[in-house]
C-alpha positions in Angstrom: 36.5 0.5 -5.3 33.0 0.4 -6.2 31.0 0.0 -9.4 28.4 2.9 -10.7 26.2 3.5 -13.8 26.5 6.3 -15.2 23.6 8.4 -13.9 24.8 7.6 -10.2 28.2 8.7 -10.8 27.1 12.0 -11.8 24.2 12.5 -9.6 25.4 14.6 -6.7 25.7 12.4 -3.2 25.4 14.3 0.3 27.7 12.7 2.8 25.9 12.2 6.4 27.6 14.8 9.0 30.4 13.2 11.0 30.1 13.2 14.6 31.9 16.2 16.1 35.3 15.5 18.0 36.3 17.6 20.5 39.5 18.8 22.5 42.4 16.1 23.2 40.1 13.4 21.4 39.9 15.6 18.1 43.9 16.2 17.8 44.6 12.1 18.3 42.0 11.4 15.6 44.0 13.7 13.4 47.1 12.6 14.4 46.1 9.2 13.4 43.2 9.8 10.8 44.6 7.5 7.3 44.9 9.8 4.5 42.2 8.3 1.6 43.6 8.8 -2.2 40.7 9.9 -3.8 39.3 7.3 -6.0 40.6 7.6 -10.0 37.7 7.3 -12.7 37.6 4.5 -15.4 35.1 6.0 -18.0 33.8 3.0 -20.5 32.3 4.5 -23.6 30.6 1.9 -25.8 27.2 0.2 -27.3 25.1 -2.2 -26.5 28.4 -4.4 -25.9 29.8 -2.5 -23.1 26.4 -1.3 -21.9 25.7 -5.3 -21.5 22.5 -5.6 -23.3 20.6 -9.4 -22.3 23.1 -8.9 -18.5 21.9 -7.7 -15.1 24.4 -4.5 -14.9 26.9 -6.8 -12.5 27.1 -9.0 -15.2 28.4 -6.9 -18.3 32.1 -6.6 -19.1 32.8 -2.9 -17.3 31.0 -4.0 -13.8 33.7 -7.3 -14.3 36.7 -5.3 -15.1 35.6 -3.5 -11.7 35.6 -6.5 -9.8 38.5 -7.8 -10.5 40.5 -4.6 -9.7 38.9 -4.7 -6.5 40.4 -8.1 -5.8 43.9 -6.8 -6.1 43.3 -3.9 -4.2 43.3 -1.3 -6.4 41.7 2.1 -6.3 39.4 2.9 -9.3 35.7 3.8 -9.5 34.5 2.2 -13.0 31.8 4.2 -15.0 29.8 1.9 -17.3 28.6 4.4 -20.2 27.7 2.6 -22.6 24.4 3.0 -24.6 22.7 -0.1 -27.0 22.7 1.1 -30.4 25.4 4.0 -30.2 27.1 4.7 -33.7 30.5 6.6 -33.4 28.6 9.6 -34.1 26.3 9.3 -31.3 29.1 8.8 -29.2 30.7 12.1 -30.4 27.8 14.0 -29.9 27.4 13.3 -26.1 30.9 13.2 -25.1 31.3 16.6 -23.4 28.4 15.5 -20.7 30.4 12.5 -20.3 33.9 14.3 -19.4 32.0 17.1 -17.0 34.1 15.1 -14.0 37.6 14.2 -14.0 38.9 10.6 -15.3 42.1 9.1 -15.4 41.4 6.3 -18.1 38.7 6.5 -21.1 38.2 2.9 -22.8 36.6 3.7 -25.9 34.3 1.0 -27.5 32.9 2.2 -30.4 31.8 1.1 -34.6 30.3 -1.7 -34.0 26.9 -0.1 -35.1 28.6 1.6 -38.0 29.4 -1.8 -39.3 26.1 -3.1 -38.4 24.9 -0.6 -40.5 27.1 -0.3 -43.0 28.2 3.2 -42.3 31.9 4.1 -44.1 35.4 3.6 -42.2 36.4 6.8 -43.2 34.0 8.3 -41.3 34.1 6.2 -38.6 37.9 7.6 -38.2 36.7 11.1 -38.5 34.2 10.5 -35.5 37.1 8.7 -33.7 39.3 11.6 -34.3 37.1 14.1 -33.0 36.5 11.9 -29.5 40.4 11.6 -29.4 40.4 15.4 -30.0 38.0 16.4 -26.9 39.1 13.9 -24.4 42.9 15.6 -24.7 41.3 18.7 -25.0 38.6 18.6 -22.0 40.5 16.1 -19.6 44.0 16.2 -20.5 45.4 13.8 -18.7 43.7 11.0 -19.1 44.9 8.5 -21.1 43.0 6.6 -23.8 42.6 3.0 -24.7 40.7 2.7 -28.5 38.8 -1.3 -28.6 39.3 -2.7 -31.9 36.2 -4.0 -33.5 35.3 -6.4 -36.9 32.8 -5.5 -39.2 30.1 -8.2 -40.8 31.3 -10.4 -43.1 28.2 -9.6 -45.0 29.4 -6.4 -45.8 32.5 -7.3 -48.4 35.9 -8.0 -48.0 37.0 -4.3 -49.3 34.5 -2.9 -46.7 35.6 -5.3 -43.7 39.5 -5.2 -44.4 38.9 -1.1 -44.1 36.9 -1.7 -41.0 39.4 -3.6 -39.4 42.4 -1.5 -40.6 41.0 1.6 -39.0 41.3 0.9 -35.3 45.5 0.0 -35.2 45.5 3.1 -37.7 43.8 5.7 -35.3 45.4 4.0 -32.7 49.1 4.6 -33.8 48.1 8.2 -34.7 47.3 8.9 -31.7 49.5 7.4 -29.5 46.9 5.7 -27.9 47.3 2.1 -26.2 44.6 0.0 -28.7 42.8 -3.4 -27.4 43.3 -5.4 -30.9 39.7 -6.9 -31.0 37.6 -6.5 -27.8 35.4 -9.7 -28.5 38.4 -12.2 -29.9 37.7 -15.9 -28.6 34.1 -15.0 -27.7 32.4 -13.3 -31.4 31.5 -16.3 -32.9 31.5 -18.4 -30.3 27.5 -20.0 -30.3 28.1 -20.9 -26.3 29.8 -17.7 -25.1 26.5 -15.7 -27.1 23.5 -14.4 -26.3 20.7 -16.0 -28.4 21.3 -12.9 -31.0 24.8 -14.6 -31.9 26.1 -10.6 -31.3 26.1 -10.2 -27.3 28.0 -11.9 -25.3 26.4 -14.3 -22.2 27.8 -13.9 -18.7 30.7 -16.2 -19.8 31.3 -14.2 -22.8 31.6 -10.9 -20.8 33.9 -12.5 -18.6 36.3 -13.1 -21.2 35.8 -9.8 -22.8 37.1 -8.0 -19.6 40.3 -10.8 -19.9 40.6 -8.8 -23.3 40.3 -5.7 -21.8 42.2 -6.1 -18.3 45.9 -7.0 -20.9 45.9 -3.8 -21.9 44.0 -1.6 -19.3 46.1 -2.7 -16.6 49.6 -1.7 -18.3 48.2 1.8 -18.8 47.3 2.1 -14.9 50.3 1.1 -14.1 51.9 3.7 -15.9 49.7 6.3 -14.5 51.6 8.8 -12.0 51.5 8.2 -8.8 49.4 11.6 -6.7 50.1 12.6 -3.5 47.5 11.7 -1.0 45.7 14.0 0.2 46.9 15.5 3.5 44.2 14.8 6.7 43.1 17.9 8.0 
């Protein structure tokens, strides 16, 4: 499995020619040529958080997640898309670009800039609708995974209790598995921060994709197995 940003994965990649093989040589190779299941497509949608603002690319949560699924051998291309100070809205807006290739998983990180700036729940659950809404309409099987996320403190207790309630509430609407709160036991945490007290450092990210790998790995698992695809 490898690990891509998001303009690789949908820049178009020319494979070198293979070498031709010919007569009694050509039929053993297909007679014994492995049939490859394709790669499936983790898509990470997100801000700043998921994009790993203050990381080298390796470093941030998605590129971790990626790694670790390597180690137990599993096949999945992750897609980091996440882009530093992305509202709900923003992430609306550019969706359909996103989806133009097919995924199997979309882990959806999102409102953590509508809290930062104070924009309302109740339309931060009409923009989280709507993304719901296109994935299943654009790539209908994928499944969805909806990261929890905790407004400021700053902003009220009315405000914040809203905030919180609205990610197990879109969740449950929509059927979708929901990561409770993406950065619990590193938001807060002075030594697994960045400077900012917001990002997390390389230590944090590591324990964010913990976060992320409890629930993520229950919905591959439940994914149906494809056919591989039969060596020509």
């Amino acid at each position: 499995m490898r690990w891509v940003l998001l303009a690789a994965t949908l820049a178009a990649c020319e494979r070198a020619p293979k070498p031709a093989v010919r007569g009694a040589a050509a039929g053993a190779a297909r007679a014994v040529a492995p049939a490859v299941a394709p790669r499936r497509v983790i898509l990470f949608i997100g801000t700043s958080l998921t994009a790993g603002l203050g990381l080298d690319p390796d470093q941030a949560y998605p590129a971790v997640v990626a790694r670790r699924l390597d180690s137990l051998s599993e096949n999945y291309e992750v897609v980091n898309a996440g882009v530093s100070g992305e509202t709900s809205a923003d992430a609306r807006h550019r969706l359909g670009w996103l989806l133009r290739r097919p995924v199997a998983v979309v882990v959806l990180e999102t409102g953590a800039n509508d809290g930062l700036r104070g924009l309302g729940p109740a339309d931060l659950r009409v923009n989280i609708q709507a993304i719901i809404d296109t994935i299943r309409a654009v790539q209908p099987r994928a499944r969805i995974i909806l990261a929890g996320m905790e407004a400021p403190p700053n902003m009220g207790p009315r405000f914040t209790a809203e905030f919180r309630e609205t990610f197990p509430l879109m969740a449950k609407k929509n059927g979708v598995a929901l990561i409770p709160f993406i950065l619990v036991g590193v938001g807060g945490v002075d030594t697994l921060n960045q400077g900012d007290g917001i990002h997390p450092n390389v230590r944090g990210a590591e324990i964010v994709a913990t976060n992320v790998l409890q629930v993520l790995q229950p919905v591959l698992a439940s994914l149906p197995k494809e056919a591989a695809p039969v060596a020509p």
